[in-house]
N, C-alpha and C positions, 0 to 999 in steps of 0.2 A: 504494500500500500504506500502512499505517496502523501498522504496524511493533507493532498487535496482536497476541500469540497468545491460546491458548485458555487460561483458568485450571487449573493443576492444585493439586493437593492437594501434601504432605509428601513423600508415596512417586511422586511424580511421573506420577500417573494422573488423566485428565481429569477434572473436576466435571462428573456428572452432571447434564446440563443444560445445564447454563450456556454452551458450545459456540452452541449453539441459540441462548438469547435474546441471545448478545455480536452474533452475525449480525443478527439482528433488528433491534438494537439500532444497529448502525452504518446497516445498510438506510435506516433512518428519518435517519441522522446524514447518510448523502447527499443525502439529498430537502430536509432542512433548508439542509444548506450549498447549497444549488443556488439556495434559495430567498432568502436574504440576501449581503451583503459577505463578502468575503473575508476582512475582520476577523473578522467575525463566526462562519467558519465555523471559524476559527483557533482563536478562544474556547472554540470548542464540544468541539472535538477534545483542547484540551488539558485541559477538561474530564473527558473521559470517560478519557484516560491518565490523572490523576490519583485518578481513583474507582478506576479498574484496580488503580492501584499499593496503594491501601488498603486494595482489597480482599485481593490478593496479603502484604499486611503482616497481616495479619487472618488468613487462613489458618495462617503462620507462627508467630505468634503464640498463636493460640489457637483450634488446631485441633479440638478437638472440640465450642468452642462454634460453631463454622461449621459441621460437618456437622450440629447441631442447629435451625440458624438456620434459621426460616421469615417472616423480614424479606423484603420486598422488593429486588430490586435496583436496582428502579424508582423506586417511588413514592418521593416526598421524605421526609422523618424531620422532626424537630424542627428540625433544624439544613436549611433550605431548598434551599441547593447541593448537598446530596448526602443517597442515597439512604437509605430505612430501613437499612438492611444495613450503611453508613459510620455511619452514627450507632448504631446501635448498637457497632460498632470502637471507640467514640469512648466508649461508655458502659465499655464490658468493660476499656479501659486506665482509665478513669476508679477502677473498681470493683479491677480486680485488680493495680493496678499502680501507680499514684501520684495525685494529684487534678488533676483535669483541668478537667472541668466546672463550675468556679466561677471566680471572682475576675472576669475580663474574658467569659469566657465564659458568656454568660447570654443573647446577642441572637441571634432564631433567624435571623436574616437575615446573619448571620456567617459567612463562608468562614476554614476551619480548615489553610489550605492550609502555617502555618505559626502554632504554639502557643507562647502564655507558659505561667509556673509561676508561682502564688500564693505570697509570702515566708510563711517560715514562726517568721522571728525578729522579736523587738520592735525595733520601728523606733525609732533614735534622735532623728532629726528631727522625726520627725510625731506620734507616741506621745506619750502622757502616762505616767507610769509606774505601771502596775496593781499595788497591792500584793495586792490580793486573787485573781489567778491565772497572779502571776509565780512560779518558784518563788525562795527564801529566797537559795538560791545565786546564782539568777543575778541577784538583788537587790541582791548584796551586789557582784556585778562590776560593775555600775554606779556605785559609788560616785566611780571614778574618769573618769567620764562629764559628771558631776552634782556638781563640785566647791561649786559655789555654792548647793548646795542643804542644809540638814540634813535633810531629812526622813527620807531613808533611815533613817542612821546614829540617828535619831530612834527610828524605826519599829525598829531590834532591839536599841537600849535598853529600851523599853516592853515587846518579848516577849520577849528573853532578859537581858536587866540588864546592856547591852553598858557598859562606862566607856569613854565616847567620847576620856574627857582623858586617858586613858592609852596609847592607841592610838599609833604612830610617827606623824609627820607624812606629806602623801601627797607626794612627789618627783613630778619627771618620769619618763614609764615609761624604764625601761635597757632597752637594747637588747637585754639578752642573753632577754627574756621574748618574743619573735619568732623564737627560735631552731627548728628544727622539729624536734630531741630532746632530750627532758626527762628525766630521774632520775624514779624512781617517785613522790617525795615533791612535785616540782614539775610534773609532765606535770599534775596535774587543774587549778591553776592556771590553766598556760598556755592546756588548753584551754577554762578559764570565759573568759579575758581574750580569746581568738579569735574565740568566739562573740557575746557580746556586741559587740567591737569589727567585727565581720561580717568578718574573713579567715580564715575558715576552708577556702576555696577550694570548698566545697559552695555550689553556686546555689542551692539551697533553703533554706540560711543568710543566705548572704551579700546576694542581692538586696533590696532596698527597697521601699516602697511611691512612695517621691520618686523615682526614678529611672526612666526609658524601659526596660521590662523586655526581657530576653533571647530573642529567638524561635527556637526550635528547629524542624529538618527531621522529617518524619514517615519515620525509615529505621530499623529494626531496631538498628543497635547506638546512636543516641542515644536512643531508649527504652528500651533496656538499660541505659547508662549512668546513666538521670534514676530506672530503678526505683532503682537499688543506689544512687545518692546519695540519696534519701527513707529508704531503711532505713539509711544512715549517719547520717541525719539525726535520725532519731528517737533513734538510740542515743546521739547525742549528748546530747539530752536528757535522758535514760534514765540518763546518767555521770552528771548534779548531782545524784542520788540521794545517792551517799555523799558531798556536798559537803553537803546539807544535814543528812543525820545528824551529821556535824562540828560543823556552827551549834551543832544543838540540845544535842548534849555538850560542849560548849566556846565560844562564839561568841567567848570574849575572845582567847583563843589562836589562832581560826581565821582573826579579822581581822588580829590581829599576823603570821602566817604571809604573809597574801593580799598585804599592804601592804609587807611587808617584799620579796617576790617583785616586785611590783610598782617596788619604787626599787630593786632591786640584783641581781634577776634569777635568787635562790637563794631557798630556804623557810628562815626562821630570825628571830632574833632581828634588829634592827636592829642594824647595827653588830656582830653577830656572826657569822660563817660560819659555817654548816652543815654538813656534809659532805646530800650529795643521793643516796649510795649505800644 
């Protein structure tokens, strides 16, 4: 036995069809495996559980683009190891769920049996820093990155008339800026300094381009979990909205605020406390 059964649907009623050509389909996998190694007949089998399983994930998933699907079950797709029908699975979370098909994934001779995620923050090692479609906010979290650099601090003199020589000096970060609850007045801080510094505990933030990336299982709740960290992810970025209206109404105030958070771990004046309620 092959510890196959038959594909069903959501409401647990057989897919029309498919019954037929999985028989078929194994018929030909005996004649195969009869015909090669033992290794090879292994190969083959765990093969077809595996197409099984994504298919079965694809159902669940998203079920009305499968009773629409007129992909083959057969024939190969783009992607060589598995069939139109998987590659298409592959497209549909590509498209309705998080990015999939890029970064590493571009080689059609690539077996998908276990996926990276493309970083989606500026990398501090390997980047150079884009002023032209960083946003201001998160420009300005870098300062503390980029100690030996002016150009930043350069760059929002020129567009907002920042006085660089009056700003606090930058400290070592205090500890209390790692805390994981903030007062209303320091949480957007904390989390520019998170994000930039990549602990924000979102893979989609936090991962690198320098780094051996993270491979994830193709099983229903970690692609649950990687959609709802992308929509975290973006919202994340979506928050240095009101960081940058700050800049642009204030930049002098907003860097004494960012700097003063950053060496003492409260929003305020150097040397002054705040109250953060």
């Amino acid at each position: 036995m092959t510890g196959l059964v038959l594909a069903t649907a959501e409401d647990g009623k057989p897919i029309f069809g498919f019954g037929e050509r999985l028989v078929h389909s194994l018929e030909y996998l005996r004649f195969k495996a009869k015909s090669h190694n033992a290794l090879y007949a292994c190969e083959t089998v765990s093969r077809v559980v595996s197409e099984q399983h994504k298919y079965r994930l694809y159902i669940e998933m998203f079920p009305k683009d499968w009773e629409r699907s007129t992909k083959s079950l057969y024939r190969a797709g783009y992607f060589k190891a598995y069939s139109e029908r998987t590659n298409e699975f592959f497209q549909l979370t590509n498209d309705k769920r998080f990015p999939l098909l890029e970064y590493w994934h571009d080689d059609p001779d690539l077996e998908l049996e276990r996926f990276a995620i493309p970083p989606m923050n500026f990398d501090l090692c390997c980047e150079e820093v884009d002023f032209a479609h960083l946003r201001d906010s998160y420009l300005a979290g870098l300062i503390f990155y980029f100690l030996e650099d002016a150009e930043i601090l350069n760059y929002f003199s020129e567009k907002y008339g920042l006085d660089r020589e009056s700003l606090p000096p930058i400290k070592t970060a205090h500890q209390n800026i790692w805390k994981e609850k903030h007062g209303a007045k320091s949480k957007p801080f904390s989390d520019l300094i998170r994000l930039v510094d990549h602990s924000t505990g979102n893979p989609w933030l936090d991962i690198t381009n320098c780094q051996y990336p993270d491979l994830f299982e193709w099983d229903k709740e970690t692609v649950d979990w990687l959609t709802e960290a992308y929509k975290a992810a973006n919202q994340y970025f979506k928050n240095l909205e009101q960081l940058d209206r700050r800049i642009e109404e204030d930049a002098q105030t907003f860097f004494c605020e960012l700097i003063s958070f950053w060496n003492t771990g409260r929003v305020g004046s150097e040397g002054h406390k705040v109250s953060d309620e």
